[in-house]
C-alpha positions as CSV (number, residue, x, y, z in Angstrom):
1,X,8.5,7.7,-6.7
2,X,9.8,10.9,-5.9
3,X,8.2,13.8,-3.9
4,X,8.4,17.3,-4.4
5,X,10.8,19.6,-2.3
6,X,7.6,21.3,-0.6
7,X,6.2,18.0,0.4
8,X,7.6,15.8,3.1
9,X,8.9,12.2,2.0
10,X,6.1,9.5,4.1
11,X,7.6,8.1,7.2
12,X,7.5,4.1,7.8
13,X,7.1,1.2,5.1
14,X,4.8,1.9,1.8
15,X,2.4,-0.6,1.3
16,X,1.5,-1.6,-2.3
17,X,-1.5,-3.3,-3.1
18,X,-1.0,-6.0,-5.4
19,X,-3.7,-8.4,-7.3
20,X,-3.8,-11.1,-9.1
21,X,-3.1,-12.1,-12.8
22,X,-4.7,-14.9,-13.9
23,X,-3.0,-14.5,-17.8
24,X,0.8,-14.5,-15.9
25,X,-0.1,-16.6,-12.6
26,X,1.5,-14.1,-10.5
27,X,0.6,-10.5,-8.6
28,X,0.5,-7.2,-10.7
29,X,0.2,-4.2,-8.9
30,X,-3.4,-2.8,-8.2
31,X,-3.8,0.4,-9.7
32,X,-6.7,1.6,-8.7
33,X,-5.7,1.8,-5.3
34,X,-3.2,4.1,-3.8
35,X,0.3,3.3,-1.7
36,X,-0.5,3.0,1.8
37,X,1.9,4.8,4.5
38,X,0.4,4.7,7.9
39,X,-2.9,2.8,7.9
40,X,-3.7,0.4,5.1
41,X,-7.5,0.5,5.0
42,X,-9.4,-2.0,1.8
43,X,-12.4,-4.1,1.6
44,X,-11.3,-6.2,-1.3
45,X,-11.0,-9.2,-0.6
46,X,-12.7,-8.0,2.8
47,X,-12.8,-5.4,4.9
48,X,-9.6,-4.7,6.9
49,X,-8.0,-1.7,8.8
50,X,-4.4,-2.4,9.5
51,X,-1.9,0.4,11.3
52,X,1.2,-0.2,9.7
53,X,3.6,1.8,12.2
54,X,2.2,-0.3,14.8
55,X,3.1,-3.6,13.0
56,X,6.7,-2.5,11.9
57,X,7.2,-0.3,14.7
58,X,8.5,2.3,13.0
């Protein structure tokens, strides 16, 4: 996706939530929820906060 010239590309790895498809048998993307860049925060399937820079170290 790209970003305007006024906006600053995200730093470190975009995290895509993906869910799945029962019709394929494989993982679609999710959506409803948006691309994660520093901290990937969900509940489904249960509540977790993960700092992604931290965990690449990027």
């Amino acid at each position: 996706m790209p970003y305007p010239l006024d906006h600053p590309r995200p730093r470190g790895v975009p995290i895509r939530p993906l869910r799945p498809c029962s019709e394929t048998r494989s993982y679609i993307p999710a959506p409803m929820h948006p691309v994660h860049h520093d901290k990937l925060v969900t509940d489904i399937p249960f509540p977790v906060e993960i700092d992604i820079n931290a965990l690449t170290g990027f």
